[in-house]
C-alpha positions as CSV (number, residue, x, y, z in Angstrom):
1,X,-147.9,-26.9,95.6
2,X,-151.0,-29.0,94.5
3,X,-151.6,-31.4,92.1
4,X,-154.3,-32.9,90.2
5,X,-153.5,-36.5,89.4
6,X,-149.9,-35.6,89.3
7,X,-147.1,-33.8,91.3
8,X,-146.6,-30.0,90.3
9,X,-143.2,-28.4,90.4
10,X,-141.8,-26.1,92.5
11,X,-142.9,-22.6,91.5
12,X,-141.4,-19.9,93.4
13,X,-137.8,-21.6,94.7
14,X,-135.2,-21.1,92.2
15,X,-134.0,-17.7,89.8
16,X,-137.8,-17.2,87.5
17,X,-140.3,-15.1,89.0
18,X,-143.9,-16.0,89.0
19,X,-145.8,-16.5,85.5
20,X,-147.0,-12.5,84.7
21,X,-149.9,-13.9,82.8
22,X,-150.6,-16.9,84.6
23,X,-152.8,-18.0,87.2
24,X,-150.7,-20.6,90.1
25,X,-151.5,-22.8,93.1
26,X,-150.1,-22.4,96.6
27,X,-150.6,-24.1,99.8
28,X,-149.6,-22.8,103.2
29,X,-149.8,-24.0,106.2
30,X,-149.3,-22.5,109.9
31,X,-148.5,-24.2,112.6
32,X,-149.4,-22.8,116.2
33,X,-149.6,-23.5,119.2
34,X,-153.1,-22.8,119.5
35,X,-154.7,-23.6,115.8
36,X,-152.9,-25.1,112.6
37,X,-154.3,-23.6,109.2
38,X,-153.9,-24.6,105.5
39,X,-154.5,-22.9,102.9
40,X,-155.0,-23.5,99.4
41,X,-155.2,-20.1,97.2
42,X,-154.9,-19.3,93.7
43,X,-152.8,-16.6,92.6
44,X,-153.8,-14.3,89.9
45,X,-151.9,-11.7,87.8
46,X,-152.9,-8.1,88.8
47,X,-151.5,-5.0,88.1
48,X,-150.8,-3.1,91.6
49,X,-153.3,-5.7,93.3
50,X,-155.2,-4.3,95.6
51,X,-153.5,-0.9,95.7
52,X,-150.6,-2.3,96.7
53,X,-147.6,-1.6,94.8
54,X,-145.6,-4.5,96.1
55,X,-148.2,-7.0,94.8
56,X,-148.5,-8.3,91.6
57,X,-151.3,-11.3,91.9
58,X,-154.6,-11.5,93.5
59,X,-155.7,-13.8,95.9
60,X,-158.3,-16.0,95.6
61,X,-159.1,-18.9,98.6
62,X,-160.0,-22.3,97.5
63,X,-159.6,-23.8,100.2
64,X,-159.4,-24.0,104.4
65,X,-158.8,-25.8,106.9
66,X,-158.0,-25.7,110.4
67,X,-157.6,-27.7,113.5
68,X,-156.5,-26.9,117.2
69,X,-153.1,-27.6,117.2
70,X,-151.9,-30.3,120.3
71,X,-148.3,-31.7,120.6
72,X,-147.2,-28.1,119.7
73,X,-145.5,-25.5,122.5
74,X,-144.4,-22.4,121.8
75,X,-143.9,-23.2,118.1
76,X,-141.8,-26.2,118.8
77,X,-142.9,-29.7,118.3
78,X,-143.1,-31.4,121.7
79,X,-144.9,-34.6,120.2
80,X,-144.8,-35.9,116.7
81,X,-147.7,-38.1,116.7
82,X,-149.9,-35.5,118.3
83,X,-148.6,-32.6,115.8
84,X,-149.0,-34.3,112.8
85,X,-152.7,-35.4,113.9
86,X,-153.5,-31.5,113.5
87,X,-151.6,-30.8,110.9
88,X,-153.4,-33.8,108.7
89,X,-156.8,-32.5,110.4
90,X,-156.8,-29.0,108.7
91,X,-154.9,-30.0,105.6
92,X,-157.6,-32.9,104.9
93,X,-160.4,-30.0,105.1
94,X,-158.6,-27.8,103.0
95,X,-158.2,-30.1,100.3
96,X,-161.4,-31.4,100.5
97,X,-163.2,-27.7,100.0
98,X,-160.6,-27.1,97.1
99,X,-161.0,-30.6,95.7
100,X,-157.3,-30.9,95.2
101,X,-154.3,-33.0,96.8
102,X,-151.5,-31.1,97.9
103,X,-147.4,-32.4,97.7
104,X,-145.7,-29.5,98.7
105,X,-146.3,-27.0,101.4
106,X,-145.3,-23.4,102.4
107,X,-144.7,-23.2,106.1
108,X,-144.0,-20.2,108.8
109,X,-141.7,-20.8,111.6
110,X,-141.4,-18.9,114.9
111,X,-139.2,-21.6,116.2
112,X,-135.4,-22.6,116.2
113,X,-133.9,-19.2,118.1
114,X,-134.5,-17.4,114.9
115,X,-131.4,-15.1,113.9
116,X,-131.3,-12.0,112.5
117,X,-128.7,-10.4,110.8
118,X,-127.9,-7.5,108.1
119,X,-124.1,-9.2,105.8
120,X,-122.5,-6.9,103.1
121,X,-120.9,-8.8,100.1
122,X,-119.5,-7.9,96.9
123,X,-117.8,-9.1,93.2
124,X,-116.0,-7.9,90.9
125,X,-117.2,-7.8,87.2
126,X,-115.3,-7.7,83.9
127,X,-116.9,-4.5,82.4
128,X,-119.8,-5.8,81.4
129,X,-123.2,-4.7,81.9
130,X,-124.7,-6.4,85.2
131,X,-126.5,-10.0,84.8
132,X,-128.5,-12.4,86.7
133,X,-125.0,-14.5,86.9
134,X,-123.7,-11.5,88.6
135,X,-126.6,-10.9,90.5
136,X,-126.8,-14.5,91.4
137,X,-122.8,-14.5,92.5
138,X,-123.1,-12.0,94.4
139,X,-126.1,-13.1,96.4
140,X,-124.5,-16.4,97.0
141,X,-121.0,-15.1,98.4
142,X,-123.0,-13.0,100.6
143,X,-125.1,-16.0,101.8
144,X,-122.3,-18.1,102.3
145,X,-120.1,-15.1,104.6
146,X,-120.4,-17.1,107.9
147,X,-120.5,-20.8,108.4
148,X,-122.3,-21.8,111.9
149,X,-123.2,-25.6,112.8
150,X,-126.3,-26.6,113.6
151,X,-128.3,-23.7,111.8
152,X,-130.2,-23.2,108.6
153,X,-130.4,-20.2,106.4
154,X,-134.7,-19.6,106.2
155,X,-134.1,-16.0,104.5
156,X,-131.5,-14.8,102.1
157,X,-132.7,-11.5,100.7
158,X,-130.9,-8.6,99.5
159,X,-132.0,-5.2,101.0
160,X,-130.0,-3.3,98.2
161,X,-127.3,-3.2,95.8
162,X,-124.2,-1.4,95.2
163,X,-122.2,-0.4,92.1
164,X,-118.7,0.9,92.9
165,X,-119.3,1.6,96.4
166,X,-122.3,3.9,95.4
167,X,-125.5,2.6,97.2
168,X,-129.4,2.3,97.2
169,X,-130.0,0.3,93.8
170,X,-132.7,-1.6,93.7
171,X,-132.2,-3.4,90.6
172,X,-128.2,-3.2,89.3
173,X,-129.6,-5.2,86.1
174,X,-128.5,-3.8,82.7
175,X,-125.8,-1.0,84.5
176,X,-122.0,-0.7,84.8
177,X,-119.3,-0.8,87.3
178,X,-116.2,-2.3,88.0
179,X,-117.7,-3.8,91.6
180,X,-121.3,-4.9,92.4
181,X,-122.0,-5.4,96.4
182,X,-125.0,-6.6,97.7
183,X,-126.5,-5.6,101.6
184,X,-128.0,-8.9,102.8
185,X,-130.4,-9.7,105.3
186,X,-129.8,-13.3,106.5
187,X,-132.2,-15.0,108.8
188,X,-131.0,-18.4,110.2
189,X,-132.9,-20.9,112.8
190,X,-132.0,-24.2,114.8
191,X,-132.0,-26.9,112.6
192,X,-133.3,-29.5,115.5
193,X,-136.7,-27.7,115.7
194,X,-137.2,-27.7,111.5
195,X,-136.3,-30.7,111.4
196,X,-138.8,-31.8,114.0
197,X,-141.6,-29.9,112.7
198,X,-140.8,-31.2,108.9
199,X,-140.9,-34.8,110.5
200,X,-144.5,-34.2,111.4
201,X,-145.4,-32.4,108.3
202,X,-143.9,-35.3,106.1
203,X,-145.7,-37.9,108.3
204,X,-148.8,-36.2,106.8
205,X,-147.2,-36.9,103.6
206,X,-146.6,-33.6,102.6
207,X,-142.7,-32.0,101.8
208,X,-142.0,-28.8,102.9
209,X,-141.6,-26.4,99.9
210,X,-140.1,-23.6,102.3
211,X,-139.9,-22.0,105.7
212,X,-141.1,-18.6,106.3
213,X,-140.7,-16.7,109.3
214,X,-144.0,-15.9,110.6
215,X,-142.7,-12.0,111.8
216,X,-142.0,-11.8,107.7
217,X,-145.3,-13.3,107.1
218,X,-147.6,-12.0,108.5
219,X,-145.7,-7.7,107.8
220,X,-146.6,-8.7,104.0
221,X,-150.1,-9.4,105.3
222,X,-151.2,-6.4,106.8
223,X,-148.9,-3.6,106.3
224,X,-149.8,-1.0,103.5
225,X,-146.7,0.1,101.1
226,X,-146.3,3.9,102.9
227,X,-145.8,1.7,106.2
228,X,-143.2,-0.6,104.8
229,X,-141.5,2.6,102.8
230,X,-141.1,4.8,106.0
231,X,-140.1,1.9,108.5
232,X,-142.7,0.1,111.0
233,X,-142.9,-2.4,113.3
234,X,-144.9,-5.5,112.8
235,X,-145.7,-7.4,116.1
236,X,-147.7,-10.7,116.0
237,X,-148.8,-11.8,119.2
238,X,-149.6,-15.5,118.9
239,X,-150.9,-18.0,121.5
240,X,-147.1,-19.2,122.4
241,X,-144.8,-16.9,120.7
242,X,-144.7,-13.1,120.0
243,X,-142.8,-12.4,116.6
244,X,-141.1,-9.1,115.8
245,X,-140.7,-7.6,112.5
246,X,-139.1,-4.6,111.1
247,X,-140.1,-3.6,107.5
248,X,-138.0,-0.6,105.9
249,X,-137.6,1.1,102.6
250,X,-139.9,-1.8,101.5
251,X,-138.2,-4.3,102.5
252,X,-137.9,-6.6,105.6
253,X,-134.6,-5.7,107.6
254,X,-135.4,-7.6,111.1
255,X,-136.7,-10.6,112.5
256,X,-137.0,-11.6,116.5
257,X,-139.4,-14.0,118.5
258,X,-140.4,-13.3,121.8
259,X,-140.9,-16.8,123.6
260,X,-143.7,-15.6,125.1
261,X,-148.0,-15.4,123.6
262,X,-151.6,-15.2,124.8
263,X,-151.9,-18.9,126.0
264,X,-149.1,-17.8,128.7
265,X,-151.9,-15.1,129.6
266,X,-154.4,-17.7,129.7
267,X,-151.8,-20.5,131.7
268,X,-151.6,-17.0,134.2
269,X,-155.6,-16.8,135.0
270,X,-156.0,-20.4,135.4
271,X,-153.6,-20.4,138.0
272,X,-154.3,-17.5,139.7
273,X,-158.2,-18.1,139.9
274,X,-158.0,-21.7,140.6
275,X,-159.8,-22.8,137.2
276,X,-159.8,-25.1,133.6
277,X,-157.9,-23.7,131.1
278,X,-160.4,-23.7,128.9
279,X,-162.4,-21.5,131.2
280,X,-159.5,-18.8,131.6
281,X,-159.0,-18.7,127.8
282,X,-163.2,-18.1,127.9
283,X,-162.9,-15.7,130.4
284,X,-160.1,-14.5,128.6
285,X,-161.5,-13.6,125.4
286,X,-164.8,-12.3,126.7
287,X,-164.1,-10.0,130.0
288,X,-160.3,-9.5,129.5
289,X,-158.7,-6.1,129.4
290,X,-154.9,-4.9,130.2
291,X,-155.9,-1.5,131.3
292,X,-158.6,-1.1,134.3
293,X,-161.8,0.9,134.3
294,X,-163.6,2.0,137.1
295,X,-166.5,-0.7,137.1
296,X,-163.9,-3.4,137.8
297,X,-164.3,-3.9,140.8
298,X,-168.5,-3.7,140.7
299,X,-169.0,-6.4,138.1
300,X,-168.6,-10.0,139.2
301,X,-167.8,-12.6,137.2
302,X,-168.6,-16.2,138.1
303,X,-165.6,-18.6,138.2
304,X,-165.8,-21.9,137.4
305,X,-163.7,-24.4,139.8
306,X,-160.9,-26.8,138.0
307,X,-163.0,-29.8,139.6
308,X,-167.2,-29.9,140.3
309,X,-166.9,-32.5,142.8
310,X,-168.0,-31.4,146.4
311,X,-168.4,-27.4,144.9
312,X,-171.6,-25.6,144.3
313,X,-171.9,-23.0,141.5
314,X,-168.4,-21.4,141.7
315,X,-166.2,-18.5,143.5
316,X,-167.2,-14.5,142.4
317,X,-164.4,-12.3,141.5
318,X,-164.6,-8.9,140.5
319,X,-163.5,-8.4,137.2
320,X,-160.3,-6.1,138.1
321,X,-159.2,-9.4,139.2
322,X,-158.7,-10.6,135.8
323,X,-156.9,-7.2,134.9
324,X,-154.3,-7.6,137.6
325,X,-153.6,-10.6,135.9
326,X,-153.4,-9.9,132.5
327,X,-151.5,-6.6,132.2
328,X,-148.3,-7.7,134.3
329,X,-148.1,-10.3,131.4
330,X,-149.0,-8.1,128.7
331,X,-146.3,-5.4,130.3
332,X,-143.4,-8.2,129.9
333,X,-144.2,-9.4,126.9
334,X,-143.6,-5.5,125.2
335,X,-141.5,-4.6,127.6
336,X,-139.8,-7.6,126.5
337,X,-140.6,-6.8,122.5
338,X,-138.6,-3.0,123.2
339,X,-135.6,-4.2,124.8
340,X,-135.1,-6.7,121.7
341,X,-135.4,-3.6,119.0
342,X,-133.3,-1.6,120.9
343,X,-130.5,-4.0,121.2
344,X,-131.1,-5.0,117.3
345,X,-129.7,-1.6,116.4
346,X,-133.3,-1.2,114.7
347,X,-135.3,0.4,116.6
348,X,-135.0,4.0,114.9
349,X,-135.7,2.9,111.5
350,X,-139.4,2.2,112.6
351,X,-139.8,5.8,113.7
352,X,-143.4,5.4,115.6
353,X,-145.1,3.3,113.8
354,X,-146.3,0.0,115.3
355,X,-149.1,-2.2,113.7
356,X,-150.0,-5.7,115.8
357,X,-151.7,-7.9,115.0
358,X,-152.0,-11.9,115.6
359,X,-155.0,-13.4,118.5
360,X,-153.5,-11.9,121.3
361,X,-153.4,-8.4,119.6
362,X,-157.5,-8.3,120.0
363,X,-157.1,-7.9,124.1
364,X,-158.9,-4.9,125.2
365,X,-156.6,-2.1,126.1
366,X,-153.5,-3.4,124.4
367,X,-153.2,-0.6,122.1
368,X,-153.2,1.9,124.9
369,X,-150.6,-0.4,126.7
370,X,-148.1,-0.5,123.9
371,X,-148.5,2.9,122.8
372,X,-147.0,3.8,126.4
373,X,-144.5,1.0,126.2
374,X,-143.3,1.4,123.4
375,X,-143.9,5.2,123.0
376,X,-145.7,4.6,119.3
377,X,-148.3,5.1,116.9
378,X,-150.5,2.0,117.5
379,X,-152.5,0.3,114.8
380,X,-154.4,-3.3,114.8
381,X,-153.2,-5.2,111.2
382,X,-155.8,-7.2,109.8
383,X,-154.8,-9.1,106.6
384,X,-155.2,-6.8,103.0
385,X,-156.3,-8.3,99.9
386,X,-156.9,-11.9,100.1
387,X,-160.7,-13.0,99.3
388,X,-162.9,-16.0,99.4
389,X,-161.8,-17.1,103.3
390,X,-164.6,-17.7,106.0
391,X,-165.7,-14.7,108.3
392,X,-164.1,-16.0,111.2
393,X,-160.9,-16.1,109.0
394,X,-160.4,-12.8,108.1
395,X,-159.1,-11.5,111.5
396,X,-155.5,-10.8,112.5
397,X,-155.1,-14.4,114.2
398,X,-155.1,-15.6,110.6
399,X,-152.0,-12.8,109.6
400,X,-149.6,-15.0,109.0
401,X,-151.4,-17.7,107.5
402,X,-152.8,-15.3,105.0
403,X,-149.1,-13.6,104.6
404,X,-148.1,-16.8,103.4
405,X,-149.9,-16.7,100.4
406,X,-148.8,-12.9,99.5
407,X,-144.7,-14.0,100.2
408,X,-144.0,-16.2,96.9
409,X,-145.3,-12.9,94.8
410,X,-143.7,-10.5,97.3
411,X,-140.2,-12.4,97.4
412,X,-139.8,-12.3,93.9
413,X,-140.2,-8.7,93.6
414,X,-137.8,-7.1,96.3
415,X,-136.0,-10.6,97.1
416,X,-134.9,-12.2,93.6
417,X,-133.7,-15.3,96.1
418,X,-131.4,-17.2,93.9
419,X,-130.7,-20.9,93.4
420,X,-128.0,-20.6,96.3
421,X,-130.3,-19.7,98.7
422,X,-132.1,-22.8,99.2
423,X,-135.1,-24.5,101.0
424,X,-134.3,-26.1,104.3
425,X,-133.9,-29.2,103.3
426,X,-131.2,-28.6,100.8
427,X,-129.6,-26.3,103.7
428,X,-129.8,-28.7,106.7
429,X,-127.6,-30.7,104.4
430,X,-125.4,-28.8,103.7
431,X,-125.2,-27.1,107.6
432,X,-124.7,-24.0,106.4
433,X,-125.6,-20.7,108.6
434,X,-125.1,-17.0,109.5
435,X,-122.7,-16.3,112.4
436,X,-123.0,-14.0,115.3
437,X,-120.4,-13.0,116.3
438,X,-116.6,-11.0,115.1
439,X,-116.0,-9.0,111.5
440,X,-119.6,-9.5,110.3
441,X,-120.9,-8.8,113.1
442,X,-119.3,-5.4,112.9
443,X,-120.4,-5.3,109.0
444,X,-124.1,-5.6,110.6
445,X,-124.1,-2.5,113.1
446,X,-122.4,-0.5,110.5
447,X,-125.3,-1.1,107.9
448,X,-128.2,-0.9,110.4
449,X,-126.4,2.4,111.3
450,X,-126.5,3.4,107.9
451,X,-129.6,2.5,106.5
């Protein structure tokens, strides 16, 4: 994580949970296509921190960094030398405000074709009371179900256990049966893109400690425990991507990424009112709205040209203009979000709860757009319970970067990952990955059926 005149070891990567009476060191870092943020936080022990029963340590910023992000599209890594630049930008200021060096370095992902997929597993025991060996066999047959080349297991988290067919335990620890079964959900990525983005992150000279999906990420950021008990949707609308998230029974069940964020919105004004991007993403922010009103088409906005030479001033367009823009963008990116959750069989579990959050989720109107989209209850998710970042940092284009910091607690507490379920390194070595397709496949609808 950080070190202080000499490496640290991994903390939160193998069978031990975090210290219960010990403070720790993490570093994050997000990678966008917009911004790259680090993060260095200490975690504290808390009982039920900050209300939320999921949480067991407080977090405390010590330092931050961040840096517009170039060589970076749509989460993937389009030019090393250019990517690392950012990446060594806001890592440089975070370490200088919290007057460490890190080694090590948390991570969320959004590319790689992320994978999604719910595996069932089971072993049999000799009569004994449950253990973590159990526990820990079980996890790694169900990891290792389906064999795929190319791909890399990111998630390996059990959703619940099973004792002699009976479901529903959360922790099978210390009990009896004559079979223990586990219900997995696996989430797998491209290894090309990780490998890529690692490439720039270790030209920085940083390793990566993990990968974390940034749909994952950024649910444990601003979703309260009621929302994550009864089933809601998490959707993080970032400059390039828009990640999906399902959260249920406490526990995260669904991951998707829609290729598609804010800076297409901006890409969109820019050519359709003949201007810098810069300029779009100002008008953007500032007189954007998905939903029209009826002084649109009274109130002119001045638009600047792409060049100055041989133009006075610039054109005058109402600002509906902008509007017919934006929304037909903003329409295909949820319409886009519901056809994924239907097909993912997951879609019912979230009842009517949707909670968005990310940059692009501060567009005026958008909550009255996906409410009739998506036909839910519409919330805007800010991040809960982390203190000591910047004002401009506490907003939800910093979710994910601030879920980051809440996963290595969280993980430990629903997840238990186990020494098979390994960083990406260790599984881009290996080449081992979740299939899509045949019997598991079948496994899958069955349990998100059943859930």
């Amino acid at each position: 994580m950080a070190r202080n005149g000499q490496k640290r070891p991994h903390d939160f990567y193998g069978p031990n949970p975090l210290p219960q009476r010990k403070s720790v060191v993490v570093s994050i870092l997000d990678v966008g296509t917009a911004k790259t943020t680090c993060i260095i936080a200490r975690l504290k022990p808390e009982d039920h921190s900050y209300g939320q029963r999921y949480r067991t340590h407080g977090v405390e910023v010590l330092g931050f960094g961040h840096h517009r992000s170039h060589g970076i599209k749509s989460g993937y890594v389009i030019d090393l030398e250019r990517a690392e630049q950012g990446i060594r930008h806001a890592v440089h200021q975070a370490e200088r405000m919290a007057n460490l060096t890190l080694d090590t370095i948390i991570v969320s992902l959004t590319a790689g074709r992320i994978g999604s997929d719910v595996l069932a597993a089971s072993v049999a025991l000799a009569g004994h009371a449950v253990s973590e060996r159990d526990i820990a066999r079980v996890l790694k047959a169900g990891s290792e179900h389906a064999i795929a080349p190319a791909r890399s297991i990111l998630h390996s988290m059990p959703i619940g256990f099973a004792l002699d067919g009976d479901r529903g335990i959360a922790d099978p620890r210390g009990m009896f049966g004559a079979q223990l079964g586990v219900d997995m959900h696996v989430v797998t990525a491209d290894i090309g893109p990780l490998r890529n983005l690692e490439q720039a992150i270790n030209a920085a000279h940083l390793e990566v400690e993990g990968y974390v999906t940034a749909a994952h990420a950024s649910g444990l950021s601003v979703l309260v425990d009621d929302e994550m008990d009864l089933g809601t949707v998490c959707l993080d609308i970032g400059a390039g991507t828009t990640s999906i998230g399902v959260f249920y029974d406490g526990e995260f069940v669904h991951a998707d990424v829609v290729p598609l964020g804010g800076h297409h919105i901006t890409m969109d004004l820019a050519r359709g009112l003949s201007t810098r991007i810069d300029e779009a993403e100002r008008l953007k922010t500032l007189h954007g709205s998905s939903l029209p009103s009826p002084a649109d088409d009274r109130d002119m906005l001045t638009i600047p040209p792409v060049s100055d030479e041989g133009h006075e001033g610039g054109q005058q367009v109402p600002r509906g203009a902008l509007t017919r823009i934006i929304r037909p963008r903003l329409e295909e990116i949820l319409e886009l979000t519901r056809d994924r959750l239907s097909a993912s069989g997951f879609a019912g579990l979230a009842a009517k709860r949707l909670v968005v959050t990310g940059g692009g989720s501060q567009m005026s109107g958008l909550a009255e757009l996906s409410r009739r989209i998506l036909s839910r209850n519409v919330r805007l998710g800010r991040p809960i319970g982390v203190s000591g970042l910047p004002e401009a940092a506490t907003g939800p284009a910093f979710a994910a970067a601030c879920g980051l910091l809440i996963y290595p607690q969280r993980v430990r507490i629903a997840s238990r990952e186990h020494a098979g379920s390994q960083t990406f390194a260790a599984n881009y070595s290996a080449g081992r990955a979740t299939g899509t397709g045949g019997y598991f496949q079948k496994v899958s609808q069955w349990l998100k059926s059943s859930l």
